[in-house]
C-alpha positions in Angstrom: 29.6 -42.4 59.4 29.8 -45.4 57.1 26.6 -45.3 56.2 27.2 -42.1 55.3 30.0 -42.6 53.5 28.2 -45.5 51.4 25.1 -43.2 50.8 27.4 -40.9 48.9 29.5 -42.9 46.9 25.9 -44.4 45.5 24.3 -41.0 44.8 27.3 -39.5 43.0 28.0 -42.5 41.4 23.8 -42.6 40.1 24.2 -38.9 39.6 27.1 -39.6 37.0 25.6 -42.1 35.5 22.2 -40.5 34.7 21.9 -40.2 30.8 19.6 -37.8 30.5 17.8 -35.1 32.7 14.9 -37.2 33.0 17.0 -40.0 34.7 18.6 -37.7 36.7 15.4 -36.2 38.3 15.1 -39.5 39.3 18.4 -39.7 41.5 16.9 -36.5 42.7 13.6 -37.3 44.3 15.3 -40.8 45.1 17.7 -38.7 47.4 16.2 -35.1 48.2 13.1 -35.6 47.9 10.0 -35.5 50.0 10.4 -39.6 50.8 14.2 -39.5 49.9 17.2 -41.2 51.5 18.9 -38.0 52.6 15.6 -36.4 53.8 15.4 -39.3 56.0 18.2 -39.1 57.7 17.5 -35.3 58.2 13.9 -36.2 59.7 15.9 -38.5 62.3 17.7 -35.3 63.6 14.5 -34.5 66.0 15.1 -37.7 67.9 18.7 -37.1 68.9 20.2 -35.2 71.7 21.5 -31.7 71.2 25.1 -32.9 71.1 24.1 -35.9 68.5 22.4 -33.3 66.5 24.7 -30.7 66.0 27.4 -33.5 64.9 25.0 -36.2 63.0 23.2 -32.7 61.4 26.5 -30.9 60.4 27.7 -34.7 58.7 24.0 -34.5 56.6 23.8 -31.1 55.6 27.4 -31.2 54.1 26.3 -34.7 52.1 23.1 -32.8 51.0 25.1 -29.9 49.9 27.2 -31.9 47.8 24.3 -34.2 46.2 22.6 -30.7 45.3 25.8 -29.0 43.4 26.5 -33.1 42.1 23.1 -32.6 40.8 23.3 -28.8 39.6 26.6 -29.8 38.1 25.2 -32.7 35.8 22.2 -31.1 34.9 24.5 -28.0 33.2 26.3 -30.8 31.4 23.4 -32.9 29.9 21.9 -29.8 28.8 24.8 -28.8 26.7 24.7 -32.3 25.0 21.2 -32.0 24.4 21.8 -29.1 22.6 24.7 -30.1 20.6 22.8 -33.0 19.9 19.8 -31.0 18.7 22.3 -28.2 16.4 23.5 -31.9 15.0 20.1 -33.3 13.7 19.0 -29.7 12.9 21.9 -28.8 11.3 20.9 -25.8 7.8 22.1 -26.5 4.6 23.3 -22.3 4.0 24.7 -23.5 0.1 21.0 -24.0 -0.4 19.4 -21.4 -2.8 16.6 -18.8 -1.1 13.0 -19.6 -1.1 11.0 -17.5 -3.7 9.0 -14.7 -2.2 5.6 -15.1 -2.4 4.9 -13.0 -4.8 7.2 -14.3 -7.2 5.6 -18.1 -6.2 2.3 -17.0 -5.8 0.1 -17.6 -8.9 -3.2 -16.3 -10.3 -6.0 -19.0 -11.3 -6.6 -19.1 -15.5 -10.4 -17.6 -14.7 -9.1 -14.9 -12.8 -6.9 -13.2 -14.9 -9.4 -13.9 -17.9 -12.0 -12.1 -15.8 -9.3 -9.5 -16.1 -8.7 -9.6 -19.4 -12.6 -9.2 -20.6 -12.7 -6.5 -18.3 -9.5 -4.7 -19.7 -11.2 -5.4 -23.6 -14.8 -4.1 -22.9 -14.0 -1.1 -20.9 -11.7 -0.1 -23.6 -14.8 0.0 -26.0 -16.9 1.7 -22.8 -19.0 -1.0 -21.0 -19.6 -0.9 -17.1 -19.5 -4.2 -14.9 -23.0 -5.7 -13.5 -23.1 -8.2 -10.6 -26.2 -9.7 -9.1 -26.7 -12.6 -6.5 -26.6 -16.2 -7.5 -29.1 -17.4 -5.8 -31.8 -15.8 -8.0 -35.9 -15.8 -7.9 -38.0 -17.4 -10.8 -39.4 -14.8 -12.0 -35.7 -12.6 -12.5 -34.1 -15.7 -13.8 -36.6 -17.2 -16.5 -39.8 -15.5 -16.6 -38.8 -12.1 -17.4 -36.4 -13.8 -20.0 -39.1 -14.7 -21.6 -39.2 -18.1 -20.3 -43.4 -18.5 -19.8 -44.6 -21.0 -16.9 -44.4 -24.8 -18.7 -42.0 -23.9 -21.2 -39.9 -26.6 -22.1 -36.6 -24.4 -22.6 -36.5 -23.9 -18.5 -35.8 -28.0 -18.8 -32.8 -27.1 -20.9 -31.2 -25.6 -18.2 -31.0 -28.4 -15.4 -31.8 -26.0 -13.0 -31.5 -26.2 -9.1 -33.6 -25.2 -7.3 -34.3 -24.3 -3.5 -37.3 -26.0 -1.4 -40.4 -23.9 -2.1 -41.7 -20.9 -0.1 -45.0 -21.1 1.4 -46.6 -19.1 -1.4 -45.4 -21.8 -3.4 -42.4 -19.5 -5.3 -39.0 -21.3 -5.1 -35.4 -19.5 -5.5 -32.6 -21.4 -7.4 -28.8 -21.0 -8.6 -28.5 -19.0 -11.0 -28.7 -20.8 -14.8 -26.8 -18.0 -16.9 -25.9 -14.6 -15.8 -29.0 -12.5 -17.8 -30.4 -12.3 -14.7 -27.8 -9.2 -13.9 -29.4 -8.0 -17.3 -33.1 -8.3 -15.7 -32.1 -6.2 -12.8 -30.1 -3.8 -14.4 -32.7 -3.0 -17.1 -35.0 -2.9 -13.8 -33.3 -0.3 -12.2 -30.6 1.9 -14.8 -32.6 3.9 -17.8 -31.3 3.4 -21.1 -28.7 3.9 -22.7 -27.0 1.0 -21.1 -23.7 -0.9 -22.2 -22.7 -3.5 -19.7 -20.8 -7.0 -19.5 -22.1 -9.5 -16.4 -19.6 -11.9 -15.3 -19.5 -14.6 -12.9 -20.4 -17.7 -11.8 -23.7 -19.5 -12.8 -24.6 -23.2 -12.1 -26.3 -26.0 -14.0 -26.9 -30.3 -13.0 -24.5 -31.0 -15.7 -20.9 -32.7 -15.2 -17.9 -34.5 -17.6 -14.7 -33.6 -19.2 -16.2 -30.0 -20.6 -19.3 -29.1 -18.2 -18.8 -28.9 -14.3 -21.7 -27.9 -11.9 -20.5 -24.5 -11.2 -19.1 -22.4 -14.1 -18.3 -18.7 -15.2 -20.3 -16.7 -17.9 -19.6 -13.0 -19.2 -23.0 -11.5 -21.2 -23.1 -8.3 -22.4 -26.2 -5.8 -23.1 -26.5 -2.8 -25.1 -30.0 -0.6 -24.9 -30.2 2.0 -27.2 -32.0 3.7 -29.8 -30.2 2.8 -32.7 -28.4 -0.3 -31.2 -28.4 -3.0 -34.5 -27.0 -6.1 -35.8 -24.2 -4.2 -37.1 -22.8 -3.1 -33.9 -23.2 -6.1 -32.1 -20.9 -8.2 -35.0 -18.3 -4.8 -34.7 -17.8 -5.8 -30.9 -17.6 -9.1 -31.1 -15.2 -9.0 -34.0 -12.8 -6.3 -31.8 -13.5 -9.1 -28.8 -12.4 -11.8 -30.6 -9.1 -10.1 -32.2 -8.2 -8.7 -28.9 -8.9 -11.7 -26.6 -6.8 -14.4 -28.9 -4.1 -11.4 -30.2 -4.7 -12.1 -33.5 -4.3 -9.0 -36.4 -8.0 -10.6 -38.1 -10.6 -13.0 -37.4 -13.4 -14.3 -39.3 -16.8 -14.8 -37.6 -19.7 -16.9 -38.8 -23.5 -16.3 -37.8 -25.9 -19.2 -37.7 -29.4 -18.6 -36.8 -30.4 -20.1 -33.4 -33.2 -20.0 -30.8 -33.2 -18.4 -27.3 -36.3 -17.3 -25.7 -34.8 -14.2 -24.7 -33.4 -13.0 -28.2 -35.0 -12.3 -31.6 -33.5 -13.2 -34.3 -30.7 -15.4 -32.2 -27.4 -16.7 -33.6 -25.0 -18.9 -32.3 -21.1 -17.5 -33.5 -19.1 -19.8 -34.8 -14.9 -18.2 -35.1 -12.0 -19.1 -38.0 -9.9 -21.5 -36.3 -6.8 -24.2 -37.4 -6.9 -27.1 -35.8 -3.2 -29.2 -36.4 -1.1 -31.4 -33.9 -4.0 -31.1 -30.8 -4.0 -27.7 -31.3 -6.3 -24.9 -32.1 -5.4 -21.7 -34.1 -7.5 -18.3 -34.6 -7.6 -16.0 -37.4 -6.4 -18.9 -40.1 -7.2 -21.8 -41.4 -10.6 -23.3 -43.1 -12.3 -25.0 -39.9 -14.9 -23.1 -37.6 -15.4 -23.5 -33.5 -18.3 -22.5 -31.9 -17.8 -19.6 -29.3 -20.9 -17.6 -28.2 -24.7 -16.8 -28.5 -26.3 -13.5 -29.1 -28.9 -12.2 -31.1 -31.2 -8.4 -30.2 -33.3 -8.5 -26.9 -36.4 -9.6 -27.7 -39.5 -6.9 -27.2 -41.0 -9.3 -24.2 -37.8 -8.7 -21.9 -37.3 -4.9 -22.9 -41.9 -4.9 -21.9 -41.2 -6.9 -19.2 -38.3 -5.2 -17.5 -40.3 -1.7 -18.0 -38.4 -0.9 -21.1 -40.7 0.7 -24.1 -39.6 -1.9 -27.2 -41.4 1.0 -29.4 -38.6 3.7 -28.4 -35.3 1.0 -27.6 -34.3 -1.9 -28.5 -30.7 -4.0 -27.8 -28.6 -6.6 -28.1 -27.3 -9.3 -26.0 -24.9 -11.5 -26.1 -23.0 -14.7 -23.5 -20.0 -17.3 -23.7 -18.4 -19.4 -21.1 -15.5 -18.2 -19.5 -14.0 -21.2 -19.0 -14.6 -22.5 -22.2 -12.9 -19.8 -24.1 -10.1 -19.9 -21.1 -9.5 -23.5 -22.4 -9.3 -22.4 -26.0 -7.1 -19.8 -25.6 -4.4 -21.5 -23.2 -4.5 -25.0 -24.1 -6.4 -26.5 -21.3 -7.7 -30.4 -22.1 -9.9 -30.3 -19.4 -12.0 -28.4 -17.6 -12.5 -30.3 -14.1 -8.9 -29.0 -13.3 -10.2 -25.7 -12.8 -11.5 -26.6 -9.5 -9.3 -29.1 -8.1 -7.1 -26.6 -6.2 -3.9 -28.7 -7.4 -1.1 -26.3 -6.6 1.5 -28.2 -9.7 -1.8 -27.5 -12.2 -2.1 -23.7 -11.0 2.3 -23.7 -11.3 2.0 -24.8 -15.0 -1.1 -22.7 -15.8 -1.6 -19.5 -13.3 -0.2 -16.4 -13.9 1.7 -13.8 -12.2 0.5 -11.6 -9.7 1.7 -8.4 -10.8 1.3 -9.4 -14.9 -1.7 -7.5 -14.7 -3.9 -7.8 -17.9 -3.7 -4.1 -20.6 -4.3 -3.9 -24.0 -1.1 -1.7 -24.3 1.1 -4.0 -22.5 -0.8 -7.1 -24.2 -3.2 -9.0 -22.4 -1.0 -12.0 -21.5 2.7 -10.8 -21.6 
């Protein structure tokens, strides 16, 4: 019985004393379980006499009963403490303000919403969008531009290219976005008044070129298309993409193998303090090439040069994205810096319109 007695007082007393439920599992196996001290003395029981037994087991049982609610007991109260403790080093700061909602946080990347805004612009005046692949065959992306075998304009271009075929042809990224001309001249019969953006890539990287950037070209194929209209829509471009009332243009004469005559576009700008005004001022930027398709491309893409003839014209997207919003540098564009997209991106629902202004 004093054994008893002494087995108690030293499982209560390692019962009360367990700090944590881990410890306390312990003080259970130590005593109930399968190798225990109490389960011991129960496996003794089959030795004994009948009389022993029913004494010795009634003494065992009644210790076992009270290790197991001693156990029960202090489990309960280490849980509650665990929790307290866990409310305590969790504890909510309710004074704090709410999170913004995502679409109030959220932002839209600089080329995005300028992709918009061309779009809103040129549809007003009654152009469609073209898409092609970027990963373009030879032939769509230089010969049929006019670009013979050997010609030393295809160097210009820093081009890359894909492991050649078997029959020797190789595909490559896209250099420009005339390709999307090629194909729709290929397959949509004049009159045709599209813009092609998207993304086009060149071997070529610093503070103004990156190896993957965005164009937007336009074509017109018509009968009477002329000079005269081309400079009308690129005048209306300029005034509405940089909200200006006027803007003066200035046309150089240029070279591309895929326009004749070709002119590079220079715009009226102000430059004072690091930064660049349009429609005043006496300095000029270059913005953009054009010029009319030349009769090769309209023969080549199945287009009588006799009966139609076009014009054509291209700019980079991030280039005129830079000019228009103040952006240094252009490898930020894809650096996916979240405080870079806060200070430049736009809203979600401050969708681009030429009645509601383009960026309001």
């Amino acid at each position: 019985m004093s054994d008893l007695n002494a087995l108690e007082t030293e499982t209560l007393a390692a019962i009360a004393a367990a700090s944590d439920e881990a410890a306390l599992e312990n003080v259970r196996v130590a005593a109930l379980g399968k190798k225990g001290s109490i389960s011991a003395l129960l496996a003794t029981l089959g030795k004994m006499s009948p009389d022993e037994r029913k004494t010795e087991g009634a003494k065992i049982n009644v210790l076992k009963d009270k290790v197991t609610d001693a156990l029960a007991a202090r489990k309960l109260v280490l849980k509650e403490a665990a929790l307290e403790a866990r409310l305590a080093s969790e504890t909510v700061d309710v004074t704090l303000p709410v999170r913004e909602a995502p679409v109030e946080s959220g932002r839209i990347h600089p080329i995005s919403q300028v992709m918009d805004e061309l779009t809103a612009i040129f549809a007003d005046m009654g152009f469609s969008i073209a898409e092609g692949p970027d990963v373009e065959e030879d032939d769509i992306n230089f010969t049929k531009l006019n670009f013979p075998e050997g010609h030393p304009a295809r160097e210009m271009h820093d081009t890359f290219f894909f492991n050649p075929k078997e029959d020797g042809t190789r595909k490559l990224l896209r250099t420009h976005t005339s390709p999307v001309q090629v194909r729709t001249m290929l397959n949509v019969k004049p009159p045709i008044r599209v813009i092609c953006p998207g993304r086009t890539y060149r071997c070529d990287s610093d503070q103004t070129h990156t190896p993957m950037f965005h164009q937007v070209e336009g074509l017109v194929i018509d009968k009477s298309a002329n000079l005269g209209h081309l400079k009308w829509i690129l005048e209306e471009f300029c005034k509405a993409f940089f909200e200006v009332p006027n803007v003066k243009m200035r046309f150089r004469p240029s070279f591309f193998p895929f326009t004749e005559p070709s002119m590079e576009v220079d715009i009226q700008c102000k430059r004072s303090g690091g930064e660049i005004r349009f429609g005043e001022g006496e300095d000029w930027l270059e913005i953009l090439g054009c010029g009319m398709v030349h009769p090769n491309v309209l023969r080549n893409c199945g287009i009588n040069p006799d009966e139609y003839q076009g014009f054509a014209w291209g700019m980079g997207i991030d280039r005129i994205a830079m000019l228009k919003y103040g952006m240094p540098d252009l490898r930020p564009f894809f650096e996916a810096d979240l405080r870079w997209l806060s200070h430049y991106g736009f809203r979600p629902l401050d969708l681009p319109s030429l009645a509601g202004g383009l960026s309001s």
